[in-house]
N, C-alpha and C positions, 0 to 999 in steps of 0.2 A: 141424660139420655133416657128417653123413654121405651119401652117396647112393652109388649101383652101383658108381661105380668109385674111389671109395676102399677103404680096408681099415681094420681095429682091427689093429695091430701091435704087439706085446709084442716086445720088445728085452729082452732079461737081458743082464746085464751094463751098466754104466755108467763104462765105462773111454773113451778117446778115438774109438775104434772105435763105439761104443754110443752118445755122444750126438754123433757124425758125423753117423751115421745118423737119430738121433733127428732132429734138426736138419732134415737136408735132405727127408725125409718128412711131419716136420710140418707145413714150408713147402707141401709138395703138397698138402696137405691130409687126409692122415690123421689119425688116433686112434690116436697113441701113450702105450703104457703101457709104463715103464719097471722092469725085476724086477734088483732091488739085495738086498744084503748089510743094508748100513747105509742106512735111507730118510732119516735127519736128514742125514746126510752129500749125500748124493745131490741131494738136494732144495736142499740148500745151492750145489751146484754150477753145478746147473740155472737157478737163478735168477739166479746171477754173469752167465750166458748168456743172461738173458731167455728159458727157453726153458719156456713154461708146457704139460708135459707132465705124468699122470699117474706119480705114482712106489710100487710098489707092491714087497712081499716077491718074491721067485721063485717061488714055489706061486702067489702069487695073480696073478701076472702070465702068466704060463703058460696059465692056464684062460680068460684076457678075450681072448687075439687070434686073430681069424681066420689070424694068419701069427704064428710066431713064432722067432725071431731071436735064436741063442747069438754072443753079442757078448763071447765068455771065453778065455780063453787055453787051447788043446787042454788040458792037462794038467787043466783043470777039470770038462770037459765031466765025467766018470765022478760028480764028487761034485755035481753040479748036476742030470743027469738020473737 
């Protein structure tokens, strides 16, 4: 459920950083969508966690959030954006 002060947050990357974040935001109540490599994989991990987030490619994750959040290790950013 959305209203004024949440956000949609796109998070790339879903490394420990990535679903930290996921985690503690979607407690708040946001709309997280998470932009992975591998979405079987991901999806796989997420659920270990009970953490029922949207898991989507990096293009597509990118375009859904009001805010979006490179959760990747410097050396990536250049082949991600």
């Amino acid at each position: 459920m959305k209203n004024e002060k949440t956000k949609s947050i796109s998070i790339i990357g879903a490394g420990k950083i990535g679903v930290a974040l996921a985690a503690l935001w979607h407690r708040k109540g946001h709309q997280i969508c998470m932009g992975v490599r591998n979405l079987e994989k991901a999806q796989t991990e997420l659920n270990k966690l009970n953490l029922s987030v949207a898991v989507k490619t990096v293009k597509q994750a990118a375009v859904l959030g009001d805010i979006i959040v490179l959760a990747i290790p410097y050396t990536a950013v250049p082949v991600v954006i």
